[in-house]
VEXDREN-2710 file (C-alpha; in Angstrom, 1 decimal):
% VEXDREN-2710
k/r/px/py/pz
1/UNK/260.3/-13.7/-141.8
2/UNK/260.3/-17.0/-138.9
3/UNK/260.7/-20.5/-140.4
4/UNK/257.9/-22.6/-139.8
5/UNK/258.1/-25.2/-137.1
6/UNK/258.8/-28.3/-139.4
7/UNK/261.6/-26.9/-141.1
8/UNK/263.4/-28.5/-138.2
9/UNK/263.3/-31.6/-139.5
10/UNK/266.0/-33.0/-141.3
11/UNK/266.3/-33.6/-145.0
12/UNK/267.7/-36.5/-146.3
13/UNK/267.7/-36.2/-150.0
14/UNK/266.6/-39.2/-151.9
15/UNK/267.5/-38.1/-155.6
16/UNK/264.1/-38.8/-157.0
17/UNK/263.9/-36.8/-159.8
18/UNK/260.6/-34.1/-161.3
19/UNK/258.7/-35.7/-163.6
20/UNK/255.7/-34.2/-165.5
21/UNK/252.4/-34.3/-164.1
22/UNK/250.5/-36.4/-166.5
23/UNK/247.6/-34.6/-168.9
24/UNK/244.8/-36.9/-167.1
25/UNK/244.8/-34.6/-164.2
26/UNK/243.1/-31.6/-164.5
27/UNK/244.5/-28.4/-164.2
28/UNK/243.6/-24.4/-163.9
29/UNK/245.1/-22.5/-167.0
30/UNK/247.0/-20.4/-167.5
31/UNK/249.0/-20.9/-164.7
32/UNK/248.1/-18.6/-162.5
33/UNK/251.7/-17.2/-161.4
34/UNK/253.3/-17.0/-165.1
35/UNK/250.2/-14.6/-165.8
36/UNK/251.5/-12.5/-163.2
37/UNK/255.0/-12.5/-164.9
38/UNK/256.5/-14.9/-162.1
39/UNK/260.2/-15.5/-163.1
40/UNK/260.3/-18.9/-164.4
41/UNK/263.6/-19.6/-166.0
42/UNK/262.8/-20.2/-170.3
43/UNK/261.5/-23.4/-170.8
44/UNK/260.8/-24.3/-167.2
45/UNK/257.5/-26.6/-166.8
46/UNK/255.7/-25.8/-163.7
47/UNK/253.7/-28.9/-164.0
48/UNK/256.2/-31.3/-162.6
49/UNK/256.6/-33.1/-159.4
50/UNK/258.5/-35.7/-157.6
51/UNK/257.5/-39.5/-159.5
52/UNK/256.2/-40.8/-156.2
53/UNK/254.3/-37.4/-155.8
54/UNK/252.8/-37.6/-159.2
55/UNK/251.8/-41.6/-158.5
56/UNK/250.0/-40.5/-155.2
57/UNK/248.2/-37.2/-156.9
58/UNK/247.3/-40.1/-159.4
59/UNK/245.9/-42.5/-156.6
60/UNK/244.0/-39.2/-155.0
61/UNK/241.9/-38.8/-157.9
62/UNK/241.1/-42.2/-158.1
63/UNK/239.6/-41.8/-154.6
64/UNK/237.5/-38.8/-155.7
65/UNK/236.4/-41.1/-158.9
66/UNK/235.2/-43.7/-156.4
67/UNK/233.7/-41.0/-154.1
68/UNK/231.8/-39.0/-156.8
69/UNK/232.3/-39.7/-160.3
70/UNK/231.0/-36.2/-161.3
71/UNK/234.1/-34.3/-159.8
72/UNK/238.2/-34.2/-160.6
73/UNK/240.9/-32.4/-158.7
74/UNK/241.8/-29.4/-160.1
75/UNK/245.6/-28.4/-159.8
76/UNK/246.8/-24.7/-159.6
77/UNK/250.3/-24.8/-158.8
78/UNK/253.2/-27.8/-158.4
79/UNK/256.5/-27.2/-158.6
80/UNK/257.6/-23.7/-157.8
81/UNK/261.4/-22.2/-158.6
82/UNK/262.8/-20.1/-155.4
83/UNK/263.3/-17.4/-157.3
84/UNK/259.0/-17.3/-158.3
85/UNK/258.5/-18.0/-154.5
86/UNK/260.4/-14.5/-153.5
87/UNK/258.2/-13.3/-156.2
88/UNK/254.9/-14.5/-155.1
89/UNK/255.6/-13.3/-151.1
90/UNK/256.1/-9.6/-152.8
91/UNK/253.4/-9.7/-154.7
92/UNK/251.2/-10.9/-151.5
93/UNK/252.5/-8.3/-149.2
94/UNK/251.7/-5.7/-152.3
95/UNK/248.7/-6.8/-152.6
96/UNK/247.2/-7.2/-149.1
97/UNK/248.8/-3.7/-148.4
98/UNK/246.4/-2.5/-151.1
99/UNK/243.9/-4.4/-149.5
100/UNK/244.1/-2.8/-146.5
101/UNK/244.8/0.3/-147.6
102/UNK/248.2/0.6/-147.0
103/UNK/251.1/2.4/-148.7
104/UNK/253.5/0.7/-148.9
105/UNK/256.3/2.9/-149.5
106/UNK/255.3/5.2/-146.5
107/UNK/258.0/4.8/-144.0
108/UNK/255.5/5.6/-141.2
109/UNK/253.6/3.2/-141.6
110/UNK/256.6/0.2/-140.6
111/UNK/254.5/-1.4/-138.1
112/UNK/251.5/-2.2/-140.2
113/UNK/253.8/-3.2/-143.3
114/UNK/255.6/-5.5/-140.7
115/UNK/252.1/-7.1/-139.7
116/UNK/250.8/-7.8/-143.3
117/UNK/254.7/-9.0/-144.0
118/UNK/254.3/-11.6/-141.4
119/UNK/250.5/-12.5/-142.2
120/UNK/251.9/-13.5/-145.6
121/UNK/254.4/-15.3/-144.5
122/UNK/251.8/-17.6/-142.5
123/UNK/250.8/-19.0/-145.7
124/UNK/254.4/-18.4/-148.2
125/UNK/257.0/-20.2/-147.1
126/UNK/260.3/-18.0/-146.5
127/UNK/262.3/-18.1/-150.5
128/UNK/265.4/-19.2/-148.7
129/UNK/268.3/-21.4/-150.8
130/UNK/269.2/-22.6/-146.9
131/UNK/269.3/-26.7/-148.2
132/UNK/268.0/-27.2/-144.8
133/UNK/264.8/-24.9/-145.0
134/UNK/263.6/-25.1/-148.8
135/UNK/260.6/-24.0/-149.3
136/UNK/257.8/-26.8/-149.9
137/UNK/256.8/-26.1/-153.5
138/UNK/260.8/-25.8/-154.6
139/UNK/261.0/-29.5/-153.4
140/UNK/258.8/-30.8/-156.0
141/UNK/256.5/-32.3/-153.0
142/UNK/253.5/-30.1/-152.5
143/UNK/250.2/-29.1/-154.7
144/UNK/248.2/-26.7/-154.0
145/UNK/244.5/-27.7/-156.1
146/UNK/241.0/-27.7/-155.4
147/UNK/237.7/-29.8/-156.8
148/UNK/236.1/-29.2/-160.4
149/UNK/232.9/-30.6/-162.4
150/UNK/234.1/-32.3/-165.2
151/UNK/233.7/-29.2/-167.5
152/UNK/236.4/-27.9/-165.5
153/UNK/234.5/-25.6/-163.3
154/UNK/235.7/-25.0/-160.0
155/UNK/233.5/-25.7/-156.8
156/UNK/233.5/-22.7/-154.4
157/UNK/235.1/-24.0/-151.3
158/UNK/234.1/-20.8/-149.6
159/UNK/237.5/-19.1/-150.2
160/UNK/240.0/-18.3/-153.1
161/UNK/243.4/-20.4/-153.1
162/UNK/246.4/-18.2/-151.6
163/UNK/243.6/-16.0/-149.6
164/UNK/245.3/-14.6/-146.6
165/UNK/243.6/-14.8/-143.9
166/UNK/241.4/-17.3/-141.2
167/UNK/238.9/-18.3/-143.8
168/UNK/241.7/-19.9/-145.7
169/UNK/242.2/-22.5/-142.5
170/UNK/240.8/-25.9/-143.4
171/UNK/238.4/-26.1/-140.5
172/UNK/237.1/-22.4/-140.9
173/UNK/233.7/-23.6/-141.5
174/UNK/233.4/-26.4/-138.9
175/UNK/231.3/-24.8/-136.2
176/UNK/229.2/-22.8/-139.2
177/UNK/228.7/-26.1/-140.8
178/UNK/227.3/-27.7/-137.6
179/UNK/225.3/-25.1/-136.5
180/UNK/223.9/-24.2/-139.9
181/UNK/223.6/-27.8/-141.4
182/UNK/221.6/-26.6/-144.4
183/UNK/223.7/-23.6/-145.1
184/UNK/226.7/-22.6/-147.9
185/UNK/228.6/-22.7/-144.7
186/UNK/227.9/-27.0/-144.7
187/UNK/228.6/-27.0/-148.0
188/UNK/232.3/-25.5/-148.0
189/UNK/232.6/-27.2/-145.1
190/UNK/231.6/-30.7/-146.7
191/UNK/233.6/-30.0/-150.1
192/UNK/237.0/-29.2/-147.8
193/UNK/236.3/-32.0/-146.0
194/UNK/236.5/-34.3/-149.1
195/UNK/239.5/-33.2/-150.8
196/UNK/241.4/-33.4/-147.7
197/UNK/240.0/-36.9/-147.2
198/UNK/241.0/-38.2/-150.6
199/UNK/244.6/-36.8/-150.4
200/UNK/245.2/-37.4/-146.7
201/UNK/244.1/-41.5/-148.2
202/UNK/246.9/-41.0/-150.4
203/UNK/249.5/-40.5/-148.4
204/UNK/249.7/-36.2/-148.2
205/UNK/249.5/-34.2/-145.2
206/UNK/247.5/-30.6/-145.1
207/UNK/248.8/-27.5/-144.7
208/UNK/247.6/-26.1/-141.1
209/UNK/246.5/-22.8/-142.8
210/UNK/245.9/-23.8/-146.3
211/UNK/242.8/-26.0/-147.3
212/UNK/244.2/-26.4/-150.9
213/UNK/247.8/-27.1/-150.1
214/UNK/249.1/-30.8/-149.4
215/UNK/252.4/-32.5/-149.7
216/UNK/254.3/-36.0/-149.4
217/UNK/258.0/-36.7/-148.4
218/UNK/258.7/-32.8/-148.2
219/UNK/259.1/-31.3/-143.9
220/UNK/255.9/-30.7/-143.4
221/UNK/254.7/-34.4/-143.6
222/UNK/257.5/-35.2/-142.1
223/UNK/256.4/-33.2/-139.1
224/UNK/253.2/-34.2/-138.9
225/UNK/253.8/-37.4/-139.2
226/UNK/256.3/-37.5/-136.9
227/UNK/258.9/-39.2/-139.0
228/UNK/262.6/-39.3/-138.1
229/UNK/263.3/-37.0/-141.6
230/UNK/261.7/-35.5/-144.9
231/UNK/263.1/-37.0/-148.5
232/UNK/262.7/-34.1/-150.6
233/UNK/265.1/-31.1/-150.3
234/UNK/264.9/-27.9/-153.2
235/UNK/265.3/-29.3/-156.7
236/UNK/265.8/-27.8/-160.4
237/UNK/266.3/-31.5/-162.4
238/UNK/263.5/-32.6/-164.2
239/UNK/263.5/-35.8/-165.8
240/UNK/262.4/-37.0/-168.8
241/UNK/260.3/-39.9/-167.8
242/UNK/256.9/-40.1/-168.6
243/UNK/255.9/-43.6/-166.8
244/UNK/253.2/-43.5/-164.4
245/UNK/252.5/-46.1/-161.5
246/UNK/249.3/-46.1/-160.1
247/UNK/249.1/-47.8/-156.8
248/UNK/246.1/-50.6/-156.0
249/UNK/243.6/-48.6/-154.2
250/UNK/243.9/-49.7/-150.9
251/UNK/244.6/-48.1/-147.2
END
């Protein structure tokens, strides 16, 4: 497994603690990882983030409310445990091998275990307890999400969340979109297009391969935004405070 470029950057830890994400945002249930049987220690909340994390998310939908009153972000995953990320990239490479039609506990097939291994691994982040290379979600930084009606049903963004493969890239559907302007393809296109807007307005960055996964303070926005260092390093301590600070909507 390679570390991604921006785990280069340097972490300098600013203590900020998890606090719960607050009911008003919507979220996918059950949780789609603890269905799976992820091992989340007893009593562990995934539905926490870091306080300025959970202020921004706040902001985000605000922009959506401004944009289209009929829709609301839809979270699927926050804050993830190491030990649930060494989980997930198992289950992935299981689960594309069976995809593909691979066995995976057929020796002679190394080389195309080793290919879906480091297809995986383009979208999970390496579980490593290296302080210097956490991965995003154990930081308490990133949220993967997508949009919803307000019934709660999801809009297809022309691709399942965690999908591995191209069509998971946030600009898959850009040339399709222009091409075909009446199309699905403009519409995935055009529904990408605004939840990246409203977060990126808030203050997260985009996954490179992931439409539904952004983050703030972690070292992929401090990569892309070429800052000096990220804030957020792996954390476990969850605090109790429920206050909530939305920001004045402006740029």
């Amino acid at each position: 497994m390679k570390f991604k470029l921006w785990n280069k950057k340097k972490i300098i830890e600013c203590h900020e603690p998890l606090i719960p994400i607050p009911k008003s945002l919507f979220r996918l249930t059950p949780h789609p990882y603890m269905s799976l049987g992820a091992p989340y220690p007893n009593g562990v909340d995934p539905w926490v983030l870091r306080k300025s994390v959970v202020n921004r998310l706040l902001k985000a939908q605000a922009y959506l409310t401004e944009n289209n009153s009929s829709l609301q972000l839809a979270l699927f995953d926050a804050w993830r445990p190491i030990s649930v990320q060494k989980f997930m990239i198992n289950y992935a490479v299981q689960e594309t091998c069976k995809s593909r039609g691979i066995d995976i506990n057929d020796s002679s097939l190394t080389e195309s275990i080793s290919q879906v291994v480091d297809d995986v691994c383009r979208f999970w982040a390496k579980p490593s307890s290296n302080p210097g290379k956490p991965p995003p979600h154990s930081t308490g930084a990133a949220i993967d999400l997508t949009l919803a009606d307000m019934n709660g049903t999801q809009l297809d963004l022309g691709g399942e969340i965690d999908f591995i493969g191209d069509i998971s890239r946030p600009d898959f559907y850009k040339t399709l979109s222009l091409s075909r302007p009446k199309s699905k393809y403009h519409v995935f296109h055009s529904r990408r297009l605004l939840l990246m807007s409203v977060m990126i307005k808030a203050g997260f960055v985009q996954h490179p391969n992931e439409w539904w996964h952004f983050s703030y303070g972690d070292q992929l926005w401090s990569w892309t935004n070429n800052h000096s260092e990220a804030v957020y390093g792996a954390t476990s301590e969850v605090s109790n405070d429920n206050t909530f600070s939305l920001p004045s909507l402006v740029t």
